[in-house]
C-alpha positions in Angstrom: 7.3 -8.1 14.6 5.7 -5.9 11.8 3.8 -8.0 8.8 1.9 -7.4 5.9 -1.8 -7.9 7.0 -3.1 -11.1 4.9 -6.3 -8.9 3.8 -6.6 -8.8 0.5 -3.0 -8.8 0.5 -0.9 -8.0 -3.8 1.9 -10.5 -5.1 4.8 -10.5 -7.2 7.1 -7.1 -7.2 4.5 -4.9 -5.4 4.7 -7.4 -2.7 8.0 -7.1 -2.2 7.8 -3.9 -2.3 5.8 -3.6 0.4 7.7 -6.6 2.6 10.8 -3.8 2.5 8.5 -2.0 4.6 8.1 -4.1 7.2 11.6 -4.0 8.7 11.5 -0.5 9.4 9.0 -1.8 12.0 5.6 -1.1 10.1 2.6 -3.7 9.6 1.4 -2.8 6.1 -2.0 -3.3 4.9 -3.4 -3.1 1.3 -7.5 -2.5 0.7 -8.6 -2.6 -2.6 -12.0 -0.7 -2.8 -14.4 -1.6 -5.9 -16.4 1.1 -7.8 -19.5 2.3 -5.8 -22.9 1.0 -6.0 -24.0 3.7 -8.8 -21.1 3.4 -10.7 -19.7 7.0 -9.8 -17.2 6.6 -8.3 -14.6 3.8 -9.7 -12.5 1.3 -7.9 -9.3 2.3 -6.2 -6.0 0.7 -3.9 -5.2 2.1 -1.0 -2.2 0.7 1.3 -1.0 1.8 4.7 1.9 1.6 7.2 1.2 1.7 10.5 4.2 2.3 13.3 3.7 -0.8 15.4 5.6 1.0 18.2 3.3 3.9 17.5 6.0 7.0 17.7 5.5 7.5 14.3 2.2 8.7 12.2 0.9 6.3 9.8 1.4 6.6 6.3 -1.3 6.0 3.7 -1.1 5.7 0.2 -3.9 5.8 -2.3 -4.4 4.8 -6.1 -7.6 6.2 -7.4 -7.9 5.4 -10.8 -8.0 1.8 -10.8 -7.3 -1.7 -8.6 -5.6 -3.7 -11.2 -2.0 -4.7 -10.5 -0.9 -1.5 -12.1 -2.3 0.4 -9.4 -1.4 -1.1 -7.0 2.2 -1.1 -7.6 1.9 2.5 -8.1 0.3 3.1 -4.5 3.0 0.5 -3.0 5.9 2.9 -4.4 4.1 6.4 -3.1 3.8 4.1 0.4 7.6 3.2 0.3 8.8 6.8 -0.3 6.2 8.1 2.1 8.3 5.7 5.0 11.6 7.0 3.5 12.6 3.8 0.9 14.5 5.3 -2.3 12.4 3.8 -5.1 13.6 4.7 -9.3 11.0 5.1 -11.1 10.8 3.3 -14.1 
């Protein structure tokens, strides 16, 4: 059965988001990457959906301008249209 992976996993609306994902037969996992060592490069999310049966490509989804819960419900939306799930924006 597809699950969300428990790294570093998100909460509230963006995870459930991202648990309407996982009956299409996907196991989602969500990174969230802090700024780099010299400070150039700031902190980002990035989420994925990988096919557990494999016959279809893996989707990522990437927030780069921040890891806050914002962003990260941001790059769960772009991950849900990118599997084909109808999100309104707003």
């Amino acid at each position: 059965m597809a699950k969300i992976q428990p790294h570093r996993r998100a909460d509230g609306i963006t995870l459930s988001l991202l648990r309407q994902i996982t009956p299409l037969g996907y196991t989602v996992g969500v990174h969230r990457v802090g700024s780099s060592l010299m400070g150039t490069i700031g902190p980002s999310v990035e989420m994925y959906a990988v096919d557990v049966v494999g016959e279809k490509q893996p989707q990522i989804a990437r927030c780069n301008d921040g890891d806050g819960a914002d962003e990260a419900y941001r790059c769960a939306c772009l991950l849900a249209r990118s599997v084909g799930i109808d999100v309104e924006d707003g």
